[in-house]
C-alpha positions as CSV (number, residue, x, y, z in Angstrom):
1,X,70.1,59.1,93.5
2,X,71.9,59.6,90.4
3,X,74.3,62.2,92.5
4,X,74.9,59.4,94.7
5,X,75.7,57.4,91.8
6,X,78.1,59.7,89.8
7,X,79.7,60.3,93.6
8,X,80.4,56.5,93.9
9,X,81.7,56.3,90.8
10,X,84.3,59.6,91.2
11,X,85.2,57.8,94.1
12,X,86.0,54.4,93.0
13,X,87.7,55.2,89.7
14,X,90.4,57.9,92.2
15,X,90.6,54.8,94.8
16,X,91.6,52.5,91.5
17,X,94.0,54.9,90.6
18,X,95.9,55.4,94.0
19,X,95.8,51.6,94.8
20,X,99.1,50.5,94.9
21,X,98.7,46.9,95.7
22,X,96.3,43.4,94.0
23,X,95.0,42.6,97.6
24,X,94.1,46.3,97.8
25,X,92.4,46.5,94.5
26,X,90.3,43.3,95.2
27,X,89.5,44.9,98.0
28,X,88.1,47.4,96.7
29,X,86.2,45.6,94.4
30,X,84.8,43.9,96.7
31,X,83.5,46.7,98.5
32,X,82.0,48.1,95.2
33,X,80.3,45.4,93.7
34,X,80.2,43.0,95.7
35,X,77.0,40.7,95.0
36,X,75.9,41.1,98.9
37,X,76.3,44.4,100.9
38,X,78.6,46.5,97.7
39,X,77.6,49.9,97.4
40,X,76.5,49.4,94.0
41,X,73.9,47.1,94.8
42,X,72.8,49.6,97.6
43,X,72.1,52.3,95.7
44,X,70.6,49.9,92.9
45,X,68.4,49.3,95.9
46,X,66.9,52.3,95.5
47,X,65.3,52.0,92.4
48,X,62.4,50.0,93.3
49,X,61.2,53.6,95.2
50,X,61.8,55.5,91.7
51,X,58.7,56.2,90.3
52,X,58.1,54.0,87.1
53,X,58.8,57.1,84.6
54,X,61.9,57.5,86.6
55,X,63.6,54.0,86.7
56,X,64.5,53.4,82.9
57,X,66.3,56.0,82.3
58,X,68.8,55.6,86.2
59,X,69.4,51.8,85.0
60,X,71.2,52.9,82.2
61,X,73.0,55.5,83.9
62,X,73.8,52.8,86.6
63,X,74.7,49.9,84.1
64,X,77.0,53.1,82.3
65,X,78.6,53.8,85.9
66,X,79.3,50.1,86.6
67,X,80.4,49.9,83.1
68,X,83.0,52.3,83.3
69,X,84.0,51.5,87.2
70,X,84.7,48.0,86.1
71,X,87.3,49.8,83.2
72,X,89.1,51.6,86.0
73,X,89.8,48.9,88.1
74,X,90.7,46.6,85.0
75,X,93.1,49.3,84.5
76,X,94.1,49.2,87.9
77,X,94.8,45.6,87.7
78,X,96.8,45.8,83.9
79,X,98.9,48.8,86.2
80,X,99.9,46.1,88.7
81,X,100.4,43.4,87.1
82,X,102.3,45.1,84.5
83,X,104.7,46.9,87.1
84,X,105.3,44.0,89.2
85,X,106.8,42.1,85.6
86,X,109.1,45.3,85.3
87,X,110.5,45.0,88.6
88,X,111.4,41.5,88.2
89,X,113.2,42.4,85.0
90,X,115.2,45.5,86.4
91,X,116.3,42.7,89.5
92,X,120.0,42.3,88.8
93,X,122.4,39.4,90.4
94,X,125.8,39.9,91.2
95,X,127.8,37.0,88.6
96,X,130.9,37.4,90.0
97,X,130.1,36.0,93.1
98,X,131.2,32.2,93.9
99,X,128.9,29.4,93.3
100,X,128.3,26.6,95.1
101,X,129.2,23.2,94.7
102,X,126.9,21.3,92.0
103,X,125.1,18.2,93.5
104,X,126.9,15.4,91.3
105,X,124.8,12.1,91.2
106,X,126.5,8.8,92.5
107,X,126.6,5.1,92.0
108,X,123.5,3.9,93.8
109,X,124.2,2.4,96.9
110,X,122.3,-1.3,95.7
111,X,124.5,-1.2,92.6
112,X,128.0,-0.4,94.8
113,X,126.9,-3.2,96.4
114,X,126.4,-5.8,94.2
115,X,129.8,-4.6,92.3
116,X,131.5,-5.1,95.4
117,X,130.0,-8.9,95.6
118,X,130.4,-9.5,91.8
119,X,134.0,-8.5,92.6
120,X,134.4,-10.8,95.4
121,X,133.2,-13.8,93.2
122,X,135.2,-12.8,89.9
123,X,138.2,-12.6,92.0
124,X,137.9,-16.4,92.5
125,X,136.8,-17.6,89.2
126,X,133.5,-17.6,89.0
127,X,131.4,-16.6,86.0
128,X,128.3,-14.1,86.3
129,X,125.6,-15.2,84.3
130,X,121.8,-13.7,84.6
131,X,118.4,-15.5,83.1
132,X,114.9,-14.0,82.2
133,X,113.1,-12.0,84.9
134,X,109.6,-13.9,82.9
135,X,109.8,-17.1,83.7
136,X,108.2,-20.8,83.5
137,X,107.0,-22.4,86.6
138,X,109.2,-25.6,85.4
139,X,112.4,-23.6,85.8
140,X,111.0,-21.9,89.2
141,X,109.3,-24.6,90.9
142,X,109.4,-27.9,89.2
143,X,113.1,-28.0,88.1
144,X,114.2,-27.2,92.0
145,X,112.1,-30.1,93.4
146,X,109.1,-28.0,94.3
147,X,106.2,-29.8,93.6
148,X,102.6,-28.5,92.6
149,X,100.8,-28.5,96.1
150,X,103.7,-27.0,97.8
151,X,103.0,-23.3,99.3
152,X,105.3,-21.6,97.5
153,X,103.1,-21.7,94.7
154,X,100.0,-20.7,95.8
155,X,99.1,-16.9,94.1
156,X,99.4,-15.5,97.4
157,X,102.9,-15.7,97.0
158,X,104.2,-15.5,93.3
159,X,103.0,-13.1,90.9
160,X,101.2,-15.2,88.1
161,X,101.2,-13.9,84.2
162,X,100.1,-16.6,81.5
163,X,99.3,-19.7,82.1
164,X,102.5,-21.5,82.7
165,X,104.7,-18.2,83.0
166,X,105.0,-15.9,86.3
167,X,107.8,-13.1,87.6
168,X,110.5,-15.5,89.0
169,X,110.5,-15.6,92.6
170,X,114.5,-15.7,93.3
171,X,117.5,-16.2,90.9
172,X,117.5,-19.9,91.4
173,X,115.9,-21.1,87.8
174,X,118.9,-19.3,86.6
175,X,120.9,-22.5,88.0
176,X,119.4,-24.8,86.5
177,X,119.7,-23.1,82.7
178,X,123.2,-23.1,83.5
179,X,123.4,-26.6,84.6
180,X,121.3,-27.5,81.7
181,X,123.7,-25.7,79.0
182,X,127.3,-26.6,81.1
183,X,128.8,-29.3,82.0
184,X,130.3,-29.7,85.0
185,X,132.4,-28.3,86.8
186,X,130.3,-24.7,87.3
187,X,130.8,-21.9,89.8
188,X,128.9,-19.3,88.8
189,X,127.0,-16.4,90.3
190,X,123.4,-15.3,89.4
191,X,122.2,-11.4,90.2
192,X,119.1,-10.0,89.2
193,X,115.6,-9.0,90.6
194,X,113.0,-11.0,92.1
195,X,109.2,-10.4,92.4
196,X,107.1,-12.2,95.3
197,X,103.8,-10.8,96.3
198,X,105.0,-9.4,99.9
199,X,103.1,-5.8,101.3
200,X,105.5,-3.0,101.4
201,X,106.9,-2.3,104.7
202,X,110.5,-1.1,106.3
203,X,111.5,-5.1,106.0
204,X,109.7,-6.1,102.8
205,X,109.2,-5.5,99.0
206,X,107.5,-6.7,96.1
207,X,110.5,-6.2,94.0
208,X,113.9,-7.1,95.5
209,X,117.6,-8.1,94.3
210,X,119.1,-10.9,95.2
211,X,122.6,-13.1,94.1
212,X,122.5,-16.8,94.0
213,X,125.6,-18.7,94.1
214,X,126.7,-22.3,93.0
215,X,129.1,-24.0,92.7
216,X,129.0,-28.1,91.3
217,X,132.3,-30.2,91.0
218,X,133.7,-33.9,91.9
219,X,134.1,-33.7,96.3
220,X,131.9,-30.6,97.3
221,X,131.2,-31.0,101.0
222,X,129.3,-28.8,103.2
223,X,132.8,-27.5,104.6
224,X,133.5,-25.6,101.2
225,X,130.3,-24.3,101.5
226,X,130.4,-22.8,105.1
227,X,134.0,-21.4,104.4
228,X,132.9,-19.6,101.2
229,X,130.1,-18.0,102.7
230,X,132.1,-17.2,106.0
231,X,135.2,-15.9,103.9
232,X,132.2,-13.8,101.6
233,X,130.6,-12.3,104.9
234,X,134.4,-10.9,106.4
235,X,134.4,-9.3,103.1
236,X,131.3,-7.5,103.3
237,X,131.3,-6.8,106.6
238,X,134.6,-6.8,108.0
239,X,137.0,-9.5,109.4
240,X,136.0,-9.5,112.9
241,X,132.2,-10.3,111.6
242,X,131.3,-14.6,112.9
243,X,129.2,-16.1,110.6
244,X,126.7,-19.4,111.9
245,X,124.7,-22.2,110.2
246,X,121.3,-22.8,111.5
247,X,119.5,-26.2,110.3
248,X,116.7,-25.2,108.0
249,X,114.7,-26.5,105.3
250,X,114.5,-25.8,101.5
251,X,113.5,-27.7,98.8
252,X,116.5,-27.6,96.2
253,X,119.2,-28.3,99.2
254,X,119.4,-31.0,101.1
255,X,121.3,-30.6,104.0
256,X,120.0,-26.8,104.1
257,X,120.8,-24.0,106.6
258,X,120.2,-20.8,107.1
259,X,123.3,-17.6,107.7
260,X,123.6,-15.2,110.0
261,X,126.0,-13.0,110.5
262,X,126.5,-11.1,113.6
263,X,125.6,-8.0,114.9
264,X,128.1,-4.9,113.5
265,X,126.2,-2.7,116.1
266,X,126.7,-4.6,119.4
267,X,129.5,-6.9,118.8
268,X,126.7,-10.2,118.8
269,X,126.5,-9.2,122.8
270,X,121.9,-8.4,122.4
271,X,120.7,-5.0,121.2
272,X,117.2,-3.5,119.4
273,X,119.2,-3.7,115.8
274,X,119.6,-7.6,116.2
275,X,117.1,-8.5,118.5
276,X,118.9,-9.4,121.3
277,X,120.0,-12.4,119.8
278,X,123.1,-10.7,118.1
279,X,122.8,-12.3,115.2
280,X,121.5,-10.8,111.7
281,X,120.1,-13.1,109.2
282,X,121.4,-13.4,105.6
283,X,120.2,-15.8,103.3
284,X,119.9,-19.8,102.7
285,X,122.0,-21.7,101.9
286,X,122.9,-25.6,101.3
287,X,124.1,-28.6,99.3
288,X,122.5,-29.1,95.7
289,X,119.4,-31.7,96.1
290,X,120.0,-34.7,94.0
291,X,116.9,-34.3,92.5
292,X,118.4,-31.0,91.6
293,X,120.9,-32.5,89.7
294,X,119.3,-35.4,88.0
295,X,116.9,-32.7,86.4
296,X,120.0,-30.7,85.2
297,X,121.1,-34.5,84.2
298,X,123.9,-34.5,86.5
299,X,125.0,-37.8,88.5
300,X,124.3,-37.0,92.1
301,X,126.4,-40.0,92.3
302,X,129.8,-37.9,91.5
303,X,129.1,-35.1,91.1
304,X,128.2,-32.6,94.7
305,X,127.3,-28.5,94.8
306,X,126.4,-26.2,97.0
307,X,124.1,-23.1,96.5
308,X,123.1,-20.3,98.5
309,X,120.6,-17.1,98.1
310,X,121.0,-13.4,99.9
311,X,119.4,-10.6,99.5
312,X,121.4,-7.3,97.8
313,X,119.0,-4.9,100.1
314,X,119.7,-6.7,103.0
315,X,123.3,-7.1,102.8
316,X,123.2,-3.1,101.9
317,X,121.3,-2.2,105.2
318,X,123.3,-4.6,107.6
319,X,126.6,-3.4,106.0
320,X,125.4,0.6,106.6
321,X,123.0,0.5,109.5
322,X,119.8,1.0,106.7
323,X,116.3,0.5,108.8
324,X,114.1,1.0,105.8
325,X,113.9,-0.7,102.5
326,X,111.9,1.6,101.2
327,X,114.9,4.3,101.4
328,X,116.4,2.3,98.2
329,X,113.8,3.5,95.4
330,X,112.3,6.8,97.0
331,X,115.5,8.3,95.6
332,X,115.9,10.9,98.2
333,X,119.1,13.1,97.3
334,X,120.0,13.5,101.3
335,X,120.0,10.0,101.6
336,X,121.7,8.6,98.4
337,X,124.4,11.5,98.5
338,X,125.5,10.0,102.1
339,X,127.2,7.0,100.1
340,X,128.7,9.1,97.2
């Protein structure tokens, strides 16, 4: 037995010093002391046939010969290890060749967008005002005649903080703090983000941008409104883009209506993007509630307004054929590098 043992031993410790690879030498420990079936343990086997004189002194030749395998194939490894960290220094790259082009970040595509309809509304002399993100329910609810059993306000909808406080549900309460610090006349237009408690989806978001615009003077009719949003849609979209009206309800406009726009993919003739209808929807839109106005202590009597509400996302994905909302903040570089 102990020639067996000294034999496994010369054996392993030449093996160790030949192997030339780490799946190799883990194979080969493995095979030697392995817990079930190594050759070790095999011959370790054995010693329960010794005779009892016999078996103290072959277990410390054995632990001596598992002692001094385990060096050689710690050796091995160090041998490995350390060779494969000098070939990686001696690599060499060839610095004269010609690099290519740097990825270069961009404007995001909601922020080009909302630049170009800041533009639009600068360009005609309105001012850009923003309001708090944190706001009251008086200024998102009360203040734009919604009153406290309407649905809007239920927490299934609006994202509640404090009592008395929530994350404003569209940039209309930034209206009426205008209204309230301003006389009239006001044209004004209102970006920012919105919160409402909707499930993430290729349509939907629990964090969106929208603009809000208004406009309050002596003579506003419904006409002004309808050519200001038609005149804003050709811009976004392109001059041979129709824009319709179509009767809806909202609680701070009375007469109120909903956009579309029509369909950039088949020309408003039907088609999977639109429908079939071939129509797009926008936003809301309508003339400023006199309750509105009495709030913002404004005479409904002479003064008039309109106001409407789109979203920045959705004006981004109808303007570049954009089927998922969620492409906006998963800040993919193949996708945000298309509109550098």
């Amino acid at each position: 037995m102990s020639d067996q043992l000294q034999q496994l031993e010369n054996e392993v410790i030449a093996r160790a010093a030949a192997v030339t690879s780490l799946d190799d030498l883990e194979a080969l420990r493995t095979e030697v002391l392995g817990r079930k079936g190594g050759r070790l343990s095999l011959v370790m086997a054995g010693l329960a046939k010794m005779p009892p004189a016999e078996r103290a002194a072959f277990g410390r030749l054995a632990n001596d010969a598992k002692s001094r395998i385990e060096s050689a194939l710690a050796d091995a490894r160090s041998r490995l290890e350390n060779a494969a960290v000098e070939g990686s220094l001696a690599r060499t790259y060839d610095v004269t060749l010609t690099a290519g082009p740097p990825r270069t970040g961009s404007v995001h595509i909601l922020r080009r967008t909302l630049d170009d309809v800041v533009a639009f509304f600068r360009s005609r002399g309105f001012a850009i005002v923003t309001g708090p993100e944190v706001e009251t329910e008086y200024y998102n609810f009360e203040a734009l005649n919604i009153p406290a059993d309407h649905p809007a306000r239920e927490g299934l909808d609006t994202f509640y903080l404090d009592p008395g406080t929530l994350l404003r549900a569209h940039t209309s309460p930034v209206q009426m703090r205008t209204m309230e610090a301003y006389p009239p006349p006001i044209a004004i237009l209102a970006p920012g983000k919105c919160y409402r408690r909707d499930s993430l989806d290729a349509r939907h978001s629990f964090q969106f941008h929208q603009i809000e615009g208004l406009q309050v003077d002596r003579g506003i009719t419904f006409g002004h409104l309808k050519g200001f949003v038609s005149d804003l849609c050709r811009h976004l979209y392109g001059e041979n883009r129709r824009t319709r009206f179509r009767p809806s309800y909202f609680p701070f406009t009375e007469p109120s209506a909903e956009v579309d726009v029509s369909c950039g993919v088949c020309d408003g003739n039907g088609c999977r993007t639109c429908g079939g209808s071939g129509w797009l929807e926008m936003g809301g839109s309508g003339m400023v509630h006199p309750n509105v106005l009495r709030m913002a202590k404004y005479d409904p009597e002479i003064f008039t307004g309109w106001a409407f509400g789109l979203g920045v996302e959705r004006i981004a994905m109808v303007r570049h054929g954009i089927d998922d909302i969620r492409l906006f903040v998963e800040n993919d570089p193949a996708f945000l590098e298309q509109f550098a």
